[in-house]
N, C-alpha and C positions, 0 to 999 in steps of 0.2 A: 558726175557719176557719184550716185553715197554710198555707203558700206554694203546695202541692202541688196544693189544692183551688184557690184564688183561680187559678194556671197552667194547671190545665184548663179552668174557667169563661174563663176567657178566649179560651183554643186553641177550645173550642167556639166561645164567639158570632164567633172569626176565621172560622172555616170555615163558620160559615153567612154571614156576609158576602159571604165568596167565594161560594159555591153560587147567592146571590143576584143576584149583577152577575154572572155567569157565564149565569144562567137571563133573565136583562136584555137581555144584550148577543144571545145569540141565539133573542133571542123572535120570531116570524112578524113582529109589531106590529113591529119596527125594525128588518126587513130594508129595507124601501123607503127610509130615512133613512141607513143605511148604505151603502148600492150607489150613491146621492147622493153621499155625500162619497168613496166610489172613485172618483167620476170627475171627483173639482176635479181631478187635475192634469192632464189629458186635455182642461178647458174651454176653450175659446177664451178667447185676450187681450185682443182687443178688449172682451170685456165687465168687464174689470178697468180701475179707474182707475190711472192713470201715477199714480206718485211724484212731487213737487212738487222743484224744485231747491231745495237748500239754501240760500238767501240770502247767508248769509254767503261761500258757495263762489264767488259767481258776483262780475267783476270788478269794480270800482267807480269811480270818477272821483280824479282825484286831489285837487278839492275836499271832495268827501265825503268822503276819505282823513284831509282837514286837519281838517275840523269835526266829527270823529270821534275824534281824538288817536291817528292810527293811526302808530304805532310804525317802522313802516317808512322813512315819512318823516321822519321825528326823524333817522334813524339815513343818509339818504342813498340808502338802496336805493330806486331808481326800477325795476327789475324785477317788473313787475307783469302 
């Protein structure tokens, strides 16, 4: 077998791959699961959970600062 034969056998099983998730994506069977996911972006937010604050982001005491070995203090910056 030369390169030429092994380059088609391949180009073929590509092209029935595609033909396959082509004949997939618009089968009757997964239109109802698709017309679903057009319209997350359309859903209401309220049924989405909020994102949790970063911990780290939010202020801290300037004790927990110290018993932390938070650098800022070492260095005198009080801008917190």
């Amino acid at each position: 077998m030369d390169t030429g034969t092994f380059r088609g056998i391949i180009t073929f099983l590509l092209i029935v791959a595609f033909i396959g998730i082509t004949w997939w994506a618009y089968s009757r069977r997964r239109k109802p699961d698709f017309d679903e996911a057009a319209q997350l972006p359309f859903a209401d937010d309220d049924e989405t959970p909020q994102p949790n604050r970063d911990s780290n982001a939010s202020p801290r005491s300037n004790r927990e600062q110290d018993d932390n070995g938070d650098s800022r203090t070492n260095k005198g910056d009080r801008n917190i």
